[in-house]
C-alpha positions in Angstrom: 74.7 104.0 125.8 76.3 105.9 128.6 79.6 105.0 129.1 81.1 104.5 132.7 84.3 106.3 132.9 86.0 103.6 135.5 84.8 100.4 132.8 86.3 102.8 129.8 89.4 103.1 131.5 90.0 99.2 132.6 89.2 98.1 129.0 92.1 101.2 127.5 94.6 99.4 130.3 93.5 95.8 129.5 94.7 96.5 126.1 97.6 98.0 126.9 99.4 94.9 129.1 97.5 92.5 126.8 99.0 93.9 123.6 101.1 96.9 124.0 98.6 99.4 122.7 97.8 102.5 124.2 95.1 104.2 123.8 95.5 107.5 125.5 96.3 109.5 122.8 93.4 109.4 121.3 90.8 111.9 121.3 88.3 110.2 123.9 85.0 111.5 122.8 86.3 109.7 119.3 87.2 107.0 120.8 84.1 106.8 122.7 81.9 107.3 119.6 84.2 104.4 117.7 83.5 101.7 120.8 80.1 102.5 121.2 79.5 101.8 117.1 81.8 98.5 118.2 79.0 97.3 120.9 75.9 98.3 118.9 77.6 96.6 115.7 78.6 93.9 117.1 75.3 93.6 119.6 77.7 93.4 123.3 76.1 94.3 126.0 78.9 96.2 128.1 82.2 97.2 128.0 83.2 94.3 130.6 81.8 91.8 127.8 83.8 93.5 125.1 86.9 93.2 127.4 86.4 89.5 127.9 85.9 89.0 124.4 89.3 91.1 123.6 91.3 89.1 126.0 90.6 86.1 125.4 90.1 86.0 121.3 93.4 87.9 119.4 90.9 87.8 116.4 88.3 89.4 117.9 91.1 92.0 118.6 92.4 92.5 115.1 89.0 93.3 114.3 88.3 96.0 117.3 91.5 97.4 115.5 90.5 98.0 112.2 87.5 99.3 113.7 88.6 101.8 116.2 91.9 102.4 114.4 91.5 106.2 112.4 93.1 105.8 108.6 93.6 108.8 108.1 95.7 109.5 104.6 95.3 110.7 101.2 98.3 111.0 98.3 100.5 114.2 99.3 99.2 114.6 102.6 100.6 117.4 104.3 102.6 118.5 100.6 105.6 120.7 102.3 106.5 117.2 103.4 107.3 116.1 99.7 108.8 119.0 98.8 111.1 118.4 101.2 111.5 114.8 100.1 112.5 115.9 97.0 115.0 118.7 98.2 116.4 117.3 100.9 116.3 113.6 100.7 115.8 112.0 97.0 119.7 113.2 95.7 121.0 110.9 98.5 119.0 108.3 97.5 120.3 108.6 94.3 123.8 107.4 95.3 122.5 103.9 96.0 122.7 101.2 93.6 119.9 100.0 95.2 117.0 101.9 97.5 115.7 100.0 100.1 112.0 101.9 101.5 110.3 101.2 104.6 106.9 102.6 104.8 105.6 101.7 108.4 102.1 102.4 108.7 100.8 102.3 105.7 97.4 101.8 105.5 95.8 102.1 102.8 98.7 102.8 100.2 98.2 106.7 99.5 101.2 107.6 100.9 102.6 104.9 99.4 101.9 105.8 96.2 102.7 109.0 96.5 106.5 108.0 97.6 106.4 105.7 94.2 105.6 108.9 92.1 108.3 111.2 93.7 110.7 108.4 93.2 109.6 107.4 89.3 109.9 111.6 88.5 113.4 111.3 90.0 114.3 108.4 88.0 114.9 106.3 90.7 111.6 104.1 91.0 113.2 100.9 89.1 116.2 100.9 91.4 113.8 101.5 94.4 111.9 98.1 96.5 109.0 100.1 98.6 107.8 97.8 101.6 105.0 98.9 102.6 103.3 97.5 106.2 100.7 98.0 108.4 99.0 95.9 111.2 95.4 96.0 109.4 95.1 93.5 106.8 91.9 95.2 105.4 93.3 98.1 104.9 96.5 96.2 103.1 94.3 94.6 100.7 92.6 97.7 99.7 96.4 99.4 99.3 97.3 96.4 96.9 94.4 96.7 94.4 95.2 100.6 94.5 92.1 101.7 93.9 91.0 105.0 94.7 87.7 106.8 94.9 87.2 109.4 92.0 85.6 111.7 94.3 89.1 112.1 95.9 90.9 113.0 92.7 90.7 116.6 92.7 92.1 117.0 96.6 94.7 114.4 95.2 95.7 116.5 92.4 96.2 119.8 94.3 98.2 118.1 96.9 100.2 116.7 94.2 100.7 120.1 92.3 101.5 121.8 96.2 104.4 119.1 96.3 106.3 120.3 93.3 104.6 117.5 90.9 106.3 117.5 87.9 103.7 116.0 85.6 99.9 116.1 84.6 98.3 113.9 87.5 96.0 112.1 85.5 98.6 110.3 83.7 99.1 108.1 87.2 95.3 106.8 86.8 92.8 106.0 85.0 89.0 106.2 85.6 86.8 102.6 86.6 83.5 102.6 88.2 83.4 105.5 90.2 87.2 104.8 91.2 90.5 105.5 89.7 93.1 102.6 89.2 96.6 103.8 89.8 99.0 103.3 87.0 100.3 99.4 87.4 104.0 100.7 87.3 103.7 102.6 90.7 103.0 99.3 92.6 105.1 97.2 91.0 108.1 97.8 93.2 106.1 97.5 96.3 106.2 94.6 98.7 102.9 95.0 101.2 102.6 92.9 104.0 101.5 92.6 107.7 103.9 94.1 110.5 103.1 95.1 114.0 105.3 97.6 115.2 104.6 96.7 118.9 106.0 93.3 118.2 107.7 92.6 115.3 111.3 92.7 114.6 113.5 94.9 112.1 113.9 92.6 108.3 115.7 94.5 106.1 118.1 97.3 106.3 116.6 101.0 104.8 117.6 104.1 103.6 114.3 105.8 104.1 111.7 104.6 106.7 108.5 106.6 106.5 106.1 106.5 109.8 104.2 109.5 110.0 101.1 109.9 112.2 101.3 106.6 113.5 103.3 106.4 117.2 100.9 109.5 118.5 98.6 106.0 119.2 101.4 104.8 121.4 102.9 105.5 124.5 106.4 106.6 125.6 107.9 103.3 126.1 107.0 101.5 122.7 107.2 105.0 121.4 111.4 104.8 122.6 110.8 100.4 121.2 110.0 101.6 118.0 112.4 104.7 117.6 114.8 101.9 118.2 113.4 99.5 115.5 114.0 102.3 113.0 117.0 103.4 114.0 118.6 99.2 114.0 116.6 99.4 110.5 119.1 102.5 108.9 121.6 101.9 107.0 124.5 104.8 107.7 123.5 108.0 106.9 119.9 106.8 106.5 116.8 108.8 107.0 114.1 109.0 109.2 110.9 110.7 108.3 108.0 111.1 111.7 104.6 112.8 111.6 104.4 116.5 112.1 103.1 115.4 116.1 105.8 113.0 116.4 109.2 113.4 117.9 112.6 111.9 119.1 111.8 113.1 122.2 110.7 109.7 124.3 113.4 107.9 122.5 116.9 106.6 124.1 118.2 107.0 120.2 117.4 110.8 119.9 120.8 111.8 120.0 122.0 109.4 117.5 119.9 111.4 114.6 120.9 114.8 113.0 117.6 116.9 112.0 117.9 117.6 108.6 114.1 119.5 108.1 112.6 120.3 111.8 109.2 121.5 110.8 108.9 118.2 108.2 110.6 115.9 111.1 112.8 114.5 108.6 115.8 113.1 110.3 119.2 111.2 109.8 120.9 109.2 110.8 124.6 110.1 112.1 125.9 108.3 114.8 126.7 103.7 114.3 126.2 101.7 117.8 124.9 105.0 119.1 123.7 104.2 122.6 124.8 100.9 122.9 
């Protein structure tokens, strides 16, 4: 279907003061390809129907997320980033008697795991409680069974070797039904449940929070919210790790963080009742 430009752009803003998410970050044609599958799926009729049907059913609306919503991950994504973890970050940790891990964003569980094997080669996985969170139950339920296509394995294992793995991969899976199960020990530390970054409140206080290649969806203000969030989520001296598109920049709280890698956007943070 052709897609007006003016109706594309009232449903993006009806969104936006309905529920806090913007949209226009994404690429459009994308975007435009994901709500078109949305109408012919779901057999509406025009983008004012869908609109209507967003508004006035939050169900409905949790559903256009997980369908227009890109999960894009895989274990060791981006694998300079866990070197880094490992060099710059993981000897800190190591000073807590307990390490607290916020992994916002989650979806579903690669990076995750992949945080529960650096930590368990470290020796600090039994000491560690990972919560992991995302806003799309389906994609939480597929993190929790941890179950992994097979096909995937051998991208999985050179990202892993890239990132300074320390062990033979295949010892963190085995092989069932065209999938791999990850080993029972990396999820066993890991609380998953729903949180909504746009909305919900901090509930624990971190030494790590991950959230990487997830505000790039959200505009400035709720970008500066959620900086905040994370920042009233640190402990002291706590660390902040963004996606390689993400930044301080837009946040009131930029100031209060020291950059510890710049390329990696890892950060930490320095400065208590910075900005208050």
């Amino acid at each position: 279907m052709n897609m007006e430009q003016a109706e594309f752009t009232e449903l993006l803003e009806a969104i936006r003061l309905a529920y806090g998410y913007d949209f226009s970050n994404y690429s459009e044609a994308s975007l435009k390809r994901r709500i078109t599958n949305v109408l012919k799926t779901r057999k509406i009729n025009s983008l004012a129907e869908l609109r209507e049907l967003l508004l006035n059913k939050e169900d409905e609306f949790e559903q256009f997320i997980q369908a227009v919503t890109v999960n894009v991950t895989e274990m060791f994504r981006n694998p300079l980033f866990y070197q880094r973890v490992r060099e710059k970050v993981l000897d800190r940790l190591a000073t807590y008697s307990v390490i607290r891990i916020w992994i916002a964003g989650c979806a579903t569980g690669e990076e995750v795991y992949s945080v529960a094997i650096l930590l368990q080669e470290a020796g600090l996985l039994q000491r560690s409680i990972i919560y992991a969170t995302d806003i799309n139950q389906k994609a939480l339920k597929q993190a929790r069974e941890g179950l992994v296509p097979i096909e995937k394995m051998q991208l999985y294992t050179t990202n892993y070797l890239q990132a300074g793995g320390k062990e033979s991969f295949s010892k963190y899976y085995i092989a069932k039904y065209g999938n791999v199960l990850l080993d029972k020990s990396l999820r066993e530390n890991v609380v998953f449940s729903v949180h909504n970054l746009t909305v919900d409140k901090s509930f624990n206080e971190f030494q790590l929070i991950l959230c990487r290649n997830v505000m790039i969806y959200f505009n400035q203000e709720l970008q500066n919210r959620t900086i905040k969030l994370f920042y009233e989520s640190l402990c002291p001296f706590g660390f902040l790790a963004l996606g390689n598109k993400e930044s301080l920049l837009f946040s009131d709280k930029q100031h209060c963080f020291d950059i510890v890698d710049k390329r990696e956007k890892i950060f930490r943070k320095t400065k208590i009742n910075c900005g208050d």
